[in-house]
DRENNUGU-183536 format. One line per field, with one value per atom (N, C-alpha, C, O): atom name; residue in one letter; x negated, z, y negated. Coordinates in steps of 0.02 Angstrom, whole numbers, plus 32768, in hexadecimal, padded with zeros to 4 digits. Layout:
BEGIN
name	CA/...
resn	A/...
east	X/...
up	Z/...
north	Y/...
This chain:
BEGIN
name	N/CA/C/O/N/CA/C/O/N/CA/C/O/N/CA/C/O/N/CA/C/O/N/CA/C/O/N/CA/C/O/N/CA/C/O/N/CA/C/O/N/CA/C/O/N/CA/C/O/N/CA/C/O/N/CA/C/O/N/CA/C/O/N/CA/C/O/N/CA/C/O/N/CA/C/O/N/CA/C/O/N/CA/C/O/N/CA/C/O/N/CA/C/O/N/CA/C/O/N/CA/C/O/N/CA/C/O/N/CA/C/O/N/CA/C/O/N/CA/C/O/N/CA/C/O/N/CA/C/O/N/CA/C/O/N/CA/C/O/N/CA/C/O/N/CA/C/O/N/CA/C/O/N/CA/C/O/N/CA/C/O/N/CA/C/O/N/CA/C/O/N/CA/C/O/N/CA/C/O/N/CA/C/O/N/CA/C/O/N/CA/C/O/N/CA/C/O/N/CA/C/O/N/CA/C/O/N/CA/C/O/N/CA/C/O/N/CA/C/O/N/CA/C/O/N/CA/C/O/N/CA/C/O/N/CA/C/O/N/CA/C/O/N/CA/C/O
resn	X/X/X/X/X/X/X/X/X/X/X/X/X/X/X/X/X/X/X/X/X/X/X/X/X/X/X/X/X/X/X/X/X/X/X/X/X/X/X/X/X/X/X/X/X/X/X/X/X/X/X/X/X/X/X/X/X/X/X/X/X/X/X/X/X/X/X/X/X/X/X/X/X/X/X/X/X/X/X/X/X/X/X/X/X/X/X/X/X/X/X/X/X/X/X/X/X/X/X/X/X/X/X/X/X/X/X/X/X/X/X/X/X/X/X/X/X/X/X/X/X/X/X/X/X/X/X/X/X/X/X/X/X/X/X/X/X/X/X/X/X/X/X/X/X/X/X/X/X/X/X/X/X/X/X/X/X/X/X/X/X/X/X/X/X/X/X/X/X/X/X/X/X/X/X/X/X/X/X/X/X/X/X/X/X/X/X/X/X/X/X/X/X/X/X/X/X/X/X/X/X/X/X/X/X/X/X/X/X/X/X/X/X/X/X/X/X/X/X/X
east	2DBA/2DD9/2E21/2E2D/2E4C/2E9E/2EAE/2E89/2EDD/2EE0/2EE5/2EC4/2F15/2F21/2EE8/2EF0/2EBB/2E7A/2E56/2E3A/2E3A/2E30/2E3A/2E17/2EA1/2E9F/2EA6/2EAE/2E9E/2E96/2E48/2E49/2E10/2DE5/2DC2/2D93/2E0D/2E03/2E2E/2E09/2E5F/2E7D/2E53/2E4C/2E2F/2DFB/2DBF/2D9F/2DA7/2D83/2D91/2D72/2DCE/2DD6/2DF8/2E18/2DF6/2E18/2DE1/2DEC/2DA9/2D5E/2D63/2D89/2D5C/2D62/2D67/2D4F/2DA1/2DE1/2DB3/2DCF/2D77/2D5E/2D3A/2D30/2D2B/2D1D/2D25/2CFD/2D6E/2D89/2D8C/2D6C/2DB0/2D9E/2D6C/2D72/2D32/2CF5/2CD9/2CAE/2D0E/2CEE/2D20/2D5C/2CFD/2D19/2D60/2D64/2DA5/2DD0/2DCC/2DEC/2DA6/2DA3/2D73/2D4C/2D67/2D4A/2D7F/2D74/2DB5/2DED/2E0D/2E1C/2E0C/2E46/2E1D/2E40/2DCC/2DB2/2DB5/2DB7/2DB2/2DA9/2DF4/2DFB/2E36/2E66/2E8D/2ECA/2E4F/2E69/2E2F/2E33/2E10/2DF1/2E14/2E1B/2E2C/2E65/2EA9/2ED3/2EA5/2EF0/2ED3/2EFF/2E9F/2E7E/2E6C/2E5F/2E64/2E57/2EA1/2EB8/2EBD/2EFB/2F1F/2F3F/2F28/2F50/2F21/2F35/2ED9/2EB9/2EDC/2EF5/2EC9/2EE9/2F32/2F40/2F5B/2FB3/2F93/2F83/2F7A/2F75/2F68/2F89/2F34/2F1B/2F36/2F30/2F69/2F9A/2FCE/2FF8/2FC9/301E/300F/3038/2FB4/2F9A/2F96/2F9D/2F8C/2F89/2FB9/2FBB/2FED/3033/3050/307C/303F/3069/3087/307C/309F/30CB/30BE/308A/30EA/30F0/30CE/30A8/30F1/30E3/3120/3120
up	A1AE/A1E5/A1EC/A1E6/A1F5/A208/A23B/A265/A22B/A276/A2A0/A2D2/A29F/A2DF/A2F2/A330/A2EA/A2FE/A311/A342/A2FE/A336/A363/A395/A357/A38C/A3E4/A41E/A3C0/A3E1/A403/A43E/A3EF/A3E5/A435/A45B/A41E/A44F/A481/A4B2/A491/A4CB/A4F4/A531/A4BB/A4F8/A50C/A53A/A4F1/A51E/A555/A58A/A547/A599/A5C6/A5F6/A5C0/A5E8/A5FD/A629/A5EA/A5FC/A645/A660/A664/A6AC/A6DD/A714/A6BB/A6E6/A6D4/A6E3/A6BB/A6B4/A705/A726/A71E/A74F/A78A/A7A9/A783/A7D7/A808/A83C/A802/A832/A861/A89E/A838/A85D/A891/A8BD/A872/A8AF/A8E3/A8E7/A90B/A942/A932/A8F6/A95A/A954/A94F/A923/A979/A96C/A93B/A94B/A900/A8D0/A889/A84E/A8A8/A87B/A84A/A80E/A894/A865/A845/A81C/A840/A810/A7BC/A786/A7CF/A785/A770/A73C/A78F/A771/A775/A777/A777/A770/A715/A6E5/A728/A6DC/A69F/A66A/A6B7/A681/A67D/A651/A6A1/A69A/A679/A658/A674/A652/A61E/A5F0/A615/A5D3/A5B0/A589/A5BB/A59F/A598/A563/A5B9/A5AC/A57C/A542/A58A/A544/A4EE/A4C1/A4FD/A4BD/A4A8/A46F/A4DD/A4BB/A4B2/A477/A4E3/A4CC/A46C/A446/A462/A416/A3F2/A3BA/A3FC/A3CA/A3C0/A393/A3E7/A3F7/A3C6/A39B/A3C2/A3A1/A34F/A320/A348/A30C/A2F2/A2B5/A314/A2F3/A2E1/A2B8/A2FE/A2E1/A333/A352/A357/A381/A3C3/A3E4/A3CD/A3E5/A3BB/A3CA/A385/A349/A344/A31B
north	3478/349D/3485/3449/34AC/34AD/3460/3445/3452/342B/344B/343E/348C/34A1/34BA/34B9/34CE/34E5/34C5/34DE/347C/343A/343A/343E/3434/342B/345B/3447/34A8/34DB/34D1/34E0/34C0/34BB/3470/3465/3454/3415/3433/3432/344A/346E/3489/3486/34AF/34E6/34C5/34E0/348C/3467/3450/3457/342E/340F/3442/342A/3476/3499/34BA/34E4/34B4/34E5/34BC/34E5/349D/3493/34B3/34A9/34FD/351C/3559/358D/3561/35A8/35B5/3581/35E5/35FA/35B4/3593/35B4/3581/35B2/35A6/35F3/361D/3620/3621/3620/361F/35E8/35E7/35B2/358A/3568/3575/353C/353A/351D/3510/350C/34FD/34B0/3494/348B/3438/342F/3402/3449/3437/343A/342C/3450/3472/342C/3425/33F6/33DA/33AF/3391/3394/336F/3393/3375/33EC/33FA/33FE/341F/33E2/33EB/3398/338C/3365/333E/3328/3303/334B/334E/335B/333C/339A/33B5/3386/337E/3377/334E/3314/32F9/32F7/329E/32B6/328F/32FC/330F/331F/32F5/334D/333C/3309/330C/32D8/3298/3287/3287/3274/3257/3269/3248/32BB/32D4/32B7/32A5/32B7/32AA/3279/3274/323B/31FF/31EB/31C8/320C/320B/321D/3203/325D/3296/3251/3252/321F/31F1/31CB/31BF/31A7/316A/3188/3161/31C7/31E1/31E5/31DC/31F3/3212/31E2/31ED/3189/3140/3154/3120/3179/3163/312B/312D/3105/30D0/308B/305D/309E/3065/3034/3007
């Protein structure tokens, strides 16, 4: 598989959180968007460790 498709693949995981937020209540909002956000930093975090940067 592509990288970019990984890592398309890993985007849309952590962003599954944000699927039907609508639906729910407003104080449940910011746990699933603090998910997405620990999931994204995870990812740069690893894209940084992979890439050599901060070597």
């Amino acid at each position: 598989m592509p990288h970019d498709a990984q890592e398309q693949r890993a985007s849309d995981s952590v962003l599954a959180p944000l699927v039907g937020l609508d639906d729910l209540p407003t104080d449940e909002h910011v746990a699933r968007f603090q998910a997405v956000y620990d999931g994204l930093s995870a990812q740069l975090d690893s894209r940084a460790t992979d890439d050599g940067a901060g070597d």
